[in-house]
N, C-alpha and C positions, 0 to 999 in steps of 0.2 A: 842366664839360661832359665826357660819356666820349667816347673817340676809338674809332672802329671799327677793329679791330688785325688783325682772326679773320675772315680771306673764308669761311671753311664756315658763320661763320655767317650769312650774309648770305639773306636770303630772294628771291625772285626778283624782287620788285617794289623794291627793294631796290638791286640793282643797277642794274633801271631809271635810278631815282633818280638814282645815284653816278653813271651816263652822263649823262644828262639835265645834271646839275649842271656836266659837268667841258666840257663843250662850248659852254655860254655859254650867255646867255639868245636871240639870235638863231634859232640853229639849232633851241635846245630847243623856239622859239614855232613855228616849220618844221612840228616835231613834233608838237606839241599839234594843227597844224591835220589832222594825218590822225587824231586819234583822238576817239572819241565821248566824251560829258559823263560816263558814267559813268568809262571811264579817267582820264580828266583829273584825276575826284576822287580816284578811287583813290591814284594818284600824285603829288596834290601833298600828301595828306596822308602819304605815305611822304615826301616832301620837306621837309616841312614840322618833323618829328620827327628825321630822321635825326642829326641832332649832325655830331661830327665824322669824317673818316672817313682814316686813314695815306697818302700816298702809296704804302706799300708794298701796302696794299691794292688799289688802284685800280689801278696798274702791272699788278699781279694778274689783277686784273678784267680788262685791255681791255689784253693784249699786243702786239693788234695797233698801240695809240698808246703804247706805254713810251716813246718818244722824247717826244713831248710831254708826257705828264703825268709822267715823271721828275723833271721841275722843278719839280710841286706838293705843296707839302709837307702838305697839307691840303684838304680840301671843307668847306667850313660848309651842311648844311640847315636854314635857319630860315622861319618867316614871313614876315618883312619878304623874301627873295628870293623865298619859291615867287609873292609877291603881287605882284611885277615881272613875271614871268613868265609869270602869267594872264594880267595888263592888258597883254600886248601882239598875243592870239588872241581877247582876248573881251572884252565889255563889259563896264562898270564895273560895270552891279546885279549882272551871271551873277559877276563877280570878287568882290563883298562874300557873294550867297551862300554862294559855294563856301568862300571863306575864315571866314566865322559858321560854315560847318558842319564844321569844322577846329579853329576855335579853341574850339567850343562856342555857342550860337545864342544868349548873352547877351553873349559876352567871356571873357576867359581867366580872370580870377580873380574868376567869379560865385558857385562855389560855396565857394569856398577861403574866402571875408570870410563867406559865411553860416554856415563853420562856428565863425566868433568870436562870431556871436551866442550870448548868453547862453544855456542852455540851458531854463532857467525862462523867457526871453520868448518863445523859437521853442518851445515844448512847448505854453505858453497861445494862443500863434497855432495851432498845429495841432491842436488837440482840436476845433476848432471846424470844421475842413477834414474832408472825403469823408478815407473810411481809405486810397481807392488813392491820392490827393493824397498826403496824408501818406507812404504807401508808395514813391515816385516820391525824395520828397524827401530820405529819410532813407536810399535806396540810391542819394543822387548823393553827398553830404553824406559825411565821414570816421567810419571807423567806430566812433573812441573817442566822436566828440562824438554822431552817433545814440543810440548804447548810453545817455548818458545824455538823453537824450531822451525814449528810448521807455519810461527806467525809470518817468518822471515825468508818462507821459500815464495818464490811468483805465485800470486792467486789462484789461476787457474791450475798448475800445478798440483799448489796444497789442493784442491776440489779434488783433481784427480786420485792423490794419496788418501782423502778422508774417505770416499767413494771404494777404494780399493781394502781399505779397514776394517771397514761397516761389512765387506764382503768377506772379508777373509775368515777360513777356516783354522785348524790346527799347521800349522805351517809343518811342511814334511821334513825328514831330518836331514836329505843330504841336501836339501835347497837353503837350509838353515846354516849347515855348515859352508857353505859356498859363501854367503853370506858375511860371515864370521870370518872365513881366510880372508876373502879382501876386505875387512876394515881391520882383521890383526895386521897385515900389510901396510895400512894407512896409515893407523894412529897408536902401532904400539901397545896396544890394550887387550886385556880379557875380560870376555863377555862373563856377567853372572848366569844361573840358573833362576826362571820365574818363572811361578804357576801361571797355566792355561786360565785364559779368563776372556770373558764374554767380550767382542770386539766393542759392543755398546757402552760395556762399562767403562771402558778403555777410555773413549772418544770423549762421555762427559768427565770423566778427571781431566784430561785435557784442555776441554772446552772450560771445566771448571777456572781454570789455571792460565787464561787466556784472557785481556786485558777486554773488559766488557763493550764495547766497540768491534773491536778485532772479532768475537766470539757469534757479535751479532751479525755481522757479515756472513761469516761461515754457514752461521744458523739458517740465514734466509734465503743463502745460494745451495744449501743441502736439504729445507723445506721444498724447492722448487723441482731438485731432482729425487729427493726421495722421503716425503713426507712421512711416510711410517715412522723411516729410520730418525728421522727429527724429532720426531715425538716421541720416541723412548729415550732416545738422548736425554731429551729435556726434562723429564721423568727422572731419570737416574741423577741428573745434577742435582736436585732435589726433594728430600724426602721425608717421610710424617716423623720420622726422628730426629729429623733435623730442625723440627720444630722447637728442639728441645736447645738450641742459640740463640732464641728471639726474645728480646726484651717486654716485659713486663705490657707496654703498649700496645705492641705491633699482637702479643696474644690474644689482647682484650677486644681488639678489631676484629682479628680473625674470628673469634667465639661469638661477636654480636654478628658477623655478616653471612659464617656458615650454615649451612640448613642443620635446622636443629635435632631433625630426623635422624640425619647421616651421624652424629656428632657423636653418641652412645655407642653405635653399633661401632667406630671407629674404637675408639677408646678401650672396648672391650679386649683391642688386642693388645693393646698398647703394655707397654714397661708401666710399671709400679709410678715409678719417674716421671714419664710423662705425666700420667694421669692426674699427677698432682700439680704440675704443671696446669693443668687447665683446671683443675678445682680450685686451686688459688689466684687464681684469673677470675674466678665468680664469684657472684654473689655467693653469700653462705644458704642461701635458701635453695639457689640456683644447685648448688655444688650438692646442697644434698640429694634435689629432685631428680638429679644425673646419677647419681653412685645410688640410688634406690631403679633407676629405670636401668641401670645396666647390671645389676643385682637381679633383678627378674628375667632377664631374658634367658637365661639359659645356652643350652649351646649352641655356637655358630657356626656358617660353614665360613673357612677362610679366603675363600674366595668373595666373602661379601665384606668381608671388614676389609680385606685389600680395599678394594674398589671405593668403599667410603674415606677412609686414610687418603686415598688417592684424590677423592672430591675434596675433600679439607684444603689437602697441600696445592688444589689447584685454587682455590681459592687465597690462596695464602700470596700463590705467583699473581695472580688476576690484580689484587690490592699492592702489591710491589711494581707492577709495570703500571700502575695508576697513581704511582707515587706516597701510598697511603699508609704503606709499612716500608721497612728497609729490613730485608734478607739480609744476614750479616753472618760470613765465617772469618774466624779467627785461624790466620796462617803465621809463617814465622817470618814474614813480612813485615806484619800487623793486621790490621784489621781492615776488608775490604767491602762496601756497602756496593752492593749492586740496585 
């Protein structure tokens, strides 16, 4: 379990939390009773995940009580306490709601077991499922075990589910739980609980994770119908930090073929890491004349270093599909050269 070390980073609800927790569950239930259903949720799901959290944090936090909580050496936020702590402001069905919609509206580990299903049994149960079903299912589900999934449903099908992905919003909770009854019906299983996340991002793990052939198909039949959505796809697979897997060769290409404009103003944003990455790719003269040009420039807007990062990394693809570098991530496969 991580221990929270870094009060800046702590988010505001956050702290709530870390008060909430260090003054007991009496006082906390005090609390609960002035706030509405929506805080409550809010906050026990910030309770619920926080882990652990320093004393020197929390001393931090709430100065005014350094005498009493100097003595703790620790907060635990789990479930089994935020679930004390309801049942003592609210009833027991408003307490299993709020906690179902916490842990996930099947159980904790609903979706985690349906990703051990075989992938040939959950592909032949879903060919036969509505494409947004299937689309629901395959953006709850992990991205390697999806990937093969969707290699193995009918073509045109999986187009229909990728199409349906790319489109989906928040999915609503009783369409979820519908969901969830019939595949707990099917396969026995409970779904986990997983954060809300960009359907784009989804698609390139996916795509990532997708036998490079197979991916490119999907790719040129999803350019054809929706070229935007391709193009951030293919962005998200990857990225100027991922520049940071490429061998000593495939850098020194990239640094001679990149415009040498864009190359500084990128960098600027870059990790420590990187940067040095590309300064031991140069020459030493080169390496200086770079760390003096980005030394001078002062501040940037980030919407220009994006964009240049973004020129880099396409140049990076550009020299990859030209054969000239090899893009390499390391999975627990091994290693796979696209």
């Amino acid at each position: 379990m991580r221990v929270r070390e870094d009060y800046r980073t702590l988010t505001g609800a956050e702290k709530s939390a870390i008060l909430l927790l260090s003054i007991g569950e009496e006082f906390t239930a005090k609390v609960f009773e002035q706030l509405d259903e929506d805080e409550i949720m809010h906050l026990s799901q910030t309770m619920s995940t926080l882990g652990k959290v320093s004393a020197n944090v929390t001393e931090r936090l709430f100065m005014e009580f350094a005498e009493s909580m100097s003595s703790t050496n620790s907060l635990v936020g789990s479930f089994d306490s935020t679930e004390r702590l309801l049942a003592r402001v609210l009833g027991k069905e408003k307490v299993a709601d709020i906690m179902e919609e916490i842990r996930g509206p099947a159980g904790r580990t609903m979706w985690e077991k349906l990703s051990n299903v075989s992938e040939e049994i959950l592909a032949n149960y879903l060919q036969k499922e509505y494409p947004q079903t299937v689309a629901v299912v395959l953006s709850k589900i992990t991205p390697e075990h999806a990937a093969r999934v969707l290699a193995l449903l009918p073509e045109g099908f999986a187009m229909e589910v990728v199409t349906r992905m790319l489109r989906m919003e928040v999915v609503q909770k009783d369409i979820l739980e519908d969901v969830e009854r019939t595949l707990r019906t099917e396969f026995m299983s409970n779904l986990s609980r997983t954060n809300r996340r960009d359907s784009h991002e989804i698609m390139a793990e996916i795509f990532n994770n997708l036998e490079r052939s197979t991916e490119g198909k999907f790719m040129s039949a999803l350019e054809e119908r929706n070229p935007l959505a391709a193009e951030k796809i293919r962005s998200l697979m990857f990225t100027f930090d991922d520049l940071m897997k490429l061998d000593a060769s495939a850098m020194q290409t990239i640094i001679r073929t990149a415009d040498k404009e864009k190359m500084p103003l990128a960098l600027k944003g870059a990790s420590d890491e990187l940067k040095e990455l590309f300064f031991s790719n140069m020459s030493e003269r080169a390496s200086k004349m770079m760390k003096e040009e980005i030394a001078a420039m002062g501040p940037v807007r980030l919407k220009d270093v994006e964009e240049a990062q973004q020129a880099i990394v396409t140049v990076a693809k550009d020299l990859a599909d030209r054969g000239e570098i090899s893009i390499v991530t390391t999975q627990e496969e091994g290693q796979i050269i696209f």
